[in-house]
VEXDREN-2710 file (C-alpha; in Angstrom, 1 decimal):
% VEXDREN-2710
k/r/px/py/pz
1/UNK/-13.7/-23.6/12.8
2/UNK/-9.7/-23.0/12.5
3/UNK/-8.3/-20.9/15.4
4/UNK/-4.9/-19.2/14.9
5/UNK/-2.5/-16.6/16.2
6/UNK/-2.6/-13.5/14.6
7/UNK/0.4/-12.6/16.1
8/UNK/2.3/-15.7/15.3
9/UNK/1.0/-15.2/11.8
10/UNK/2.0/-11.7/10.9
11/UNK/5.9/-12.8/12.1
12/UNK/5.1/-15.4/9.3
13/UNK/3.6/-12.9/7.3
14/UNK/7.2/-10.6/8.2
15/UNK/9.9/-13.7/7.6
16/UNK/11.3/-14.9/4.5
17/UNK/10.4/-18.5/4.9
18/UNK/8.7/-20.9/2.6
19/UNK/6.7/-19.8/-0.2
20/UNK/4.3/-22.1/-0.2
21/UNK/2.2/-22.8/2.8
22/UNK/2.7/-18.3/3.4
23/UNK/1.6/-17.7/0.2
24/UNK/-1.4/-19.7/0.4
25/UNK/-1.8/-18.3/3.9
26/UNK/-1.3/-14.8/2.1
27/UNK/-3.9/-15.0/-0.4
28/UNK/-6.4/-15.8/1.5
29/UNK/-6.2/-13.3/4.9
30/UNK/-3.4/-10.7/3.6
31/UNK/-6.3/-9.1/1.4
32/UNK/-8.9/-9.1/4.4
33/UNK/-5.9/-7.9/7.0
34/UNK/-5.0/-4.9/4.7
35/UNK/-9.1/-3.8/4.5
36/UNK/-9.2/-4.1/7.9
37/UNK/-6.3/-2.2/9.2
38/UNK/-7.2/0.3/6.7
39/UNK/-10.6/0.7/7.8
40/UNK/-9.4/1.0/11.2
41/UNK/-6.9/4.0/10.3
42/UNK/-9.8/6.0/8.7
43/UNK/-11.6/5.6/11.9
44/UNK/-9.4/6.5/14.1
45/UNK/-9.6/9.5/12.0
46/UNK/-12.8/10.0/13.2
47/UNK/-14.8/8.6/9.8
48/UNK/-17.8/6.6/10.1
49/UNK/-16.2/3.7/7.7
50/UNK/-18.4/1.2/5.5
51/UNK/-17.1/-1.6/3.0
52/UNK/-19.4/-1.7/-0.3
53/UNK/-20.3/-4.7/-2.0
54/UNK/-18.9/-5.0/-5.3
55/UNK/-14.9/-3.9/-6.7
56/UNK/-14.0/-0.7/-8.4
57/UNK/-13.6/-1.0/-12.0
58/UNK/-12.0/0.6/-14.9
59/UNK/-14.1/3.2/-16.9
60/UNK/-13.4/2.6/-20.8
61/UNK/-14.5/5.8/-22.6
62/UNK/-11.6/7.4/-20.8
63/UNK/-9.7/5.9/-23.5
64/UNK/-9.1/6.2/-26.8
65/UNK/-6.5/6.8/-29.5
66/UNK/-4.2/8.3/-27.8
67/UNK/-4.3/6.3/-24.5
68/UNK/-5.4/2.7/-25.5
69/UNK/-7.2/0.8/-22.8
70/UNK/-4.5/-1.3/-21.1
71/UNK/-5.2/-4.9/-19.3
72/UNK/-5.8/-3.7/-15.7
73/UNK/-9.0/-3.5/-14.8
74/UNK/-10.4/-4.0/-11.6
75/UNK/-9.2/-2.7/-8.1
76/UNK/-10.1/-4.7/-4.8
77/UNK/-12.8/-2.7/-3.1
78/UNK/-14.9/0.0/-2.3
79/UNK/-15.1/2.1/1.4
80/UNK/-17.6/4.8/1.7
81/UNK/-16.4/7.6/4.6
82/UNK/-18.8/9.4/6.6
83/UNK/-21.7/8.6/4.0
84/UNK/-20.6/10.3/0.6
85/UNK/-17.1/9.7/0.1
86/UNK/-15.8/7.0/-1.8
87/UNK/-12.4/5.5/-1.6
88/UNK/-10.9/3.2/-4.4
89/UNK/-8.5/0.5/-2.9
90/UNK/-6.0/-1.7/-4.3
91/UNK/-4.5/-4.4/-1.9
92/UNK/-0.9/-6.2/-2.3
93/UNK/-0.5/-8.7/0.2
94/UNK/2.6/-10.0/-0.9
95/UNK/4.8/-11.2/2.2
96/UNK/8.2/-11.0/2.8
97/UNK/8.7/-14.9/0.9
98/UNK/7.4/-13.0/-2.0
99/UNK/9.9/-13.7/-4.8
100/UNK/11.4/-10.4/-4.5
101/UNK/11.1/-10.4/-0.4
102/UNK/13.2/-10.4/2.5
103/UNK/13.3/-10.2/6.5
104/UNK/11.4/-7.6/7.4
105/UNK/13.6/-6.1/10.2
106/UNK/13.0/-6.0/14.2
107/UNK/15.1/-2.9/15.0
108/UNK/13.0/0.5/14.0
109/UNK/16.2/2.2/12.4
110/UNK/16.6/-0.3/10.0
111/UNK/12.8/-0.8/9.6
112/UNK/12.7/2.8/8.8
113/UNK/15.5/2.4/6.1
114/UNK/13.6/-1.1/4.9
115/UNK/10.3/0.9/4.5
116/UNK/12.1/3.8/2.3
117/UNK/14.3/1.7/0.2
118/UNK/10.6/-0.1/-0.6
119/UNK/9.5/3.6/-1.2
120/UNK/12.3/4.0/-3.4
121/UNK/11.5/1.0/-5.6
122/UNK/8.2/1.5/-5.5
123/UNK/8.4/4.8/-7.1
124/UNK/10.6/3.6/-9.8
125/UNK/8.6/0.4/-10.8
126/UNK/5.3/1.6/-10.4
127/UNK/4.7/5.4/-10.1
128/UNK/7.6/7.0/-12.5
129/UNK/6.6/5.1/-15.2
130/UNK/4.9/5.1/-18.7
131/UNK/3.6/1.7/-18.3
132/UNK/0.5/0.6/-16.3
133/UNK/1.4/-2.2/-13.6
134/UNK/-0.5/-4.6/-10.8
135/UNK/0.0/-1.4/-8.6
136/UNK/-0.3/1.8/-10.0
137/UNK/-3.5/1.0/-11.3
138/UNK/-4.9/2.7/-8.4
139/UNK/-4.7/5.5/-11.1
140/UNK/-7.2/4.0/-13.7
141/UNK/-10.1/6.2/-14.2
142/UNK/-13.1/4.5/-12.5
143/UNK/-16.9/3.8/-13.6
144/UNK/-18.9/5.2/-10.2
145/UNK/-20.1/2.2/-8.2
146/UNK/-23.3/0.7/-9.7
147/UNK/-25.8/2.2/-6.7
148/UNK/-25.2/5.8/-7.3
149/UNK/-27.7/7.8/-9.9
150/UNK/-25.8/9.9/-12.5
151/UNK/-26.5/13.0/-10.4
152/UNK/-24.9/11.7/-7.2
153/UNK/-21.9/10.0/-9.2
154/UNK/-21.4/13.6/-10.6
155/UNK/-21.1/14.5/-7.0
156/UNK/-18.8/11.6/-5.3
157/UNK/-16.4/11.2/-8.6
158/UNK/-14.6/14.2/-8.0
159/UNK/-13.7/13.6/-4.3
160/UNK/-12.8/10.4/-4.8
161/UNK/-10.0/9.2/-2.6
162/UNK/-7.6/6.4/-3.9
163/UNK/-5.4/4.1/-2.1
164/UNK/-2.6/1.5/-2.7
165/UNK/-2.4/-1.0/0.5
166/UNK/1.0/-2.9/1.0
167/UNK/1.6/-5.6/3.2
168/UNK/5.3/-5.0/3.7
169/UNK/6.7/-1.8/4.8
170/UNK/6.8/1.0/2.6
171/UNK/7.2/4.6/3.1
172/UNK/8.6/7.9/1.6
173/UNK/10.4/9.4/5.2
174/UNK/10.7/5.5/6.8
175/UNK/8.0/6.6/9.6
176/UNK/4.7/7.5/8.5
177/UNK/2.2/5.0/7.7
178/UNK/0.3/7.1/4.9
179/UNK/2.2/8.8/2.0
180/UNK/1.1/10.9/-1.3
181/UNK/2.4/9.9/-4.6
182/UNK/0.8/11.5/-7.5
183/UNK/0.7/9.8/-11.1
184/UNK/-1.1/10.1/-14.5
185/UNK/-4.8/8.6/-15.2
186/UNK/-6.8/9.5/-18.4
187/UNK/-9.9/11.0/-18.8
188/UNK/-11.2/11.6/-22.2
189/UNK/-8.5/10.3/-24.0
190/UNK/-5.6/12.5/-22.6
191/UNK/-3.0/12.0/-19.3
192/UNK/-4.2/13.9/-16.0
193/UNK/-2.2/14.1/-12.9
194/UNK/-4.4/12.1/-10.2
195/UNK/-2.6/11.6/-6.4
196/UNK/-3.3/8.0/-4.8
197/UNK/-2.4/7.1/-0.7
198/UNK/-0.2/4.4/-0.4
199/UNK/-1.3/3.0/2.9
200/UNK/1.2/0.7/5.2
201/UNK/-0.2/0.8/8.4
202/UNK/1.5/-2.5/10.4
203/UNK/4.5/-2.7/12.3
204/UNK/6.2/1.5/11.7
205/UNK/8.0/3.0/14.7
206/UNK/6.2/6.0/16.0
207/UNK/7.7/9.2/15.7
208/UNK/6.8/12.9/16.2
209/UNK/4.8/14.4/13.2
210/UNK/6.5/15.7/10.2
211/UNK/5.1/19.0/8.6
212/UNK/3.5/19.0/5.4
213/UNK/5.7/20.4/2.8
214/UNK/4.4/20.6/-0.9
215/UNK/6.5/20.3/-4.0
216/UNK/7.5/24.0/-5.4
217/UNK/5.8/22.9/-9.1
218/UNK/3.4/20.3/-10.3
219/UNK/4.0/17.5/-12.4
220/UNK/3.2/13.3/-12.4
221/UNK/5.2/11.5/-10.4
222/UNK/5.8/13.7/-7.8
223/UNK/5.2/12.7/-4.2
224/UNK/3.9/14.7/-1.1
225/UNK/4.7/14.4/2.7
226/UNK/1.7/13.0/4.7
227/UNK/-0.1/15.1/6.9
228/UNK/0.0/13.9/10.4
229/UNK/0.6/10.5/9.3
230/UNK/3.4/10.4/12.1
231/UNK/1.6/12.0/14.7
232/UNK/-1.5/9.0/14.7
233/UNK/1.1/6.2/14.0
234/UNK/1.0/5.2/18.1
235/UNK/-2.2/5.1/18.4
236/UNK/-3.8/3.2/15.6
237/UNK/-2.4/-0.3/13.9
238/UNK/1.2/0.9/13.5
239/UNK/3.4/-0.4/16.6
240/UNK/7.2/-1.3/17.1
241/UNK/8.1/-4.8/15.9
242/UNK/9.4/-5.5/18.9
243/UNK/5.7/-5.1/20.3
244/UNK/4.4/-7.9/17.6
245/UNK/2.0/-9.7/20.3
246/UNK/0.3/-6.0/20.4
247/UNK/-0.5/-5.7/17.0
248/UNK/-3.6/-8.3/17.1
249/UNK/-5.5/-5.1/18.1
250/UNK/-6.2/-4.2/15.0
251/UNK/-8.5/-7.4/14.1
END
């Protein structure tokens, strides 16, 4: 059995160092980490939260001639809320000695401004975009998980929740731990506007809540303000950096 500091690992996790032994260290907890914090947050939503065997994966009559069938495929895993919903998740785990990475910084003003300038790229790479990447194929159209009949996949489907969970700090106001970004998916053969969660729920100040304010208009690529997302940031997973040793909790 190997014993080891969570604390002590997620500074590793949060500090451009060497590449090698974190990244190894990455791949094999970050994923696990991520799943669990996440399950975590929906329960201290009050959802009864269950992991499902198997990995969501791309439907293929949702394409055709007009939207070919790109290379992503497969997403990282299923939950199940309360007993009927479904969420689709897609994990980066990608630390700060990531090729693109950097310090992930102690003070919460500039952790706030670290989390939206990451909000701000990932928007541009991954969400305003024509192209399908490792991340916004949280918007693939999905096949239903292979235990539900037809009937109860007709059902679940269309409440299906999606979410993108990032390692390193990202978020659209700099505070909140869950934000809306909506994007295109394809169902038979044509673009539709899906929204996905992009979950970051380690190491954001708390702050009071932020009212939700929706977009005047509709289109892909637009992003919502979180509801509450603030408001639960104390009391579940999200604490100051400066409180590191704390944030073992969430194992």
């Amino acid at each position: 059995m190997v014993a080891y500091s969570i604390s002590a690992l997620i500074r590793r996790f949060d500090t451009h160092t060497d590449t090698a032994v974190t990244g190894t260290l990455g791949k094999f907890l970050g994923e696990a980490i991520l799943l669990e914090a996440l399950s975590h947050s929906f329960a201290a939503d009050g959802h009864a939260v269950t992991m499902l065997p198997g990995q969501p994966t791309r439907d293929d009559t949702a394409f055709g001639t007009s939207c070919p069938r790109p290379k992503e495929r497969d997403l990282d895993a299923w939950l199940l809320l309360d007993g009927s919903q479904f969420v689709a998740v897609e994990c980066k785990h990608r630390t700060a000695s990531s090729f693109d990475g950097s310090t992930v910084p102690d003070d919460p003003e500039q952790l706030a401004a670290y989390a939206r300038r990451r909000w701000t790229t990932l928007k541009a790479d991954h969400i305003d975009t024509d192209d399908w990447t490792d991340h916004n194929k949280v918007y693939l159209p999905l096949r239903p998980p292979a235990s539900l009949s037809p009937a109860a996949a007709a059902r679940a489907m269309p409440e299906l929740r999606r979410v993108l969970a990032i390692w390193r700090p990202v978020s659209r106001d700099g505070v909140s731990f869950m934000s809306e970004a909506t994007s295109t998916s394809v169902s038979n053969d044509q673009l539709t506007p899906v929204t996905a969660e992009v979950f970051f729920g380690i190491s954001l100040p708390a702050v009071p809540a932020q009212p939700r304010r929706n977009p005047p208009g509709h289109k892909p690529g637009r992003d919502r303000e979180p509801a509450e997302g603030s408001r639960r940031t104390h009391r579940i997973l999200t604490v100051r950096h400066a409180e590191r040793p704390a944030r073992q909790d969430f194992l």
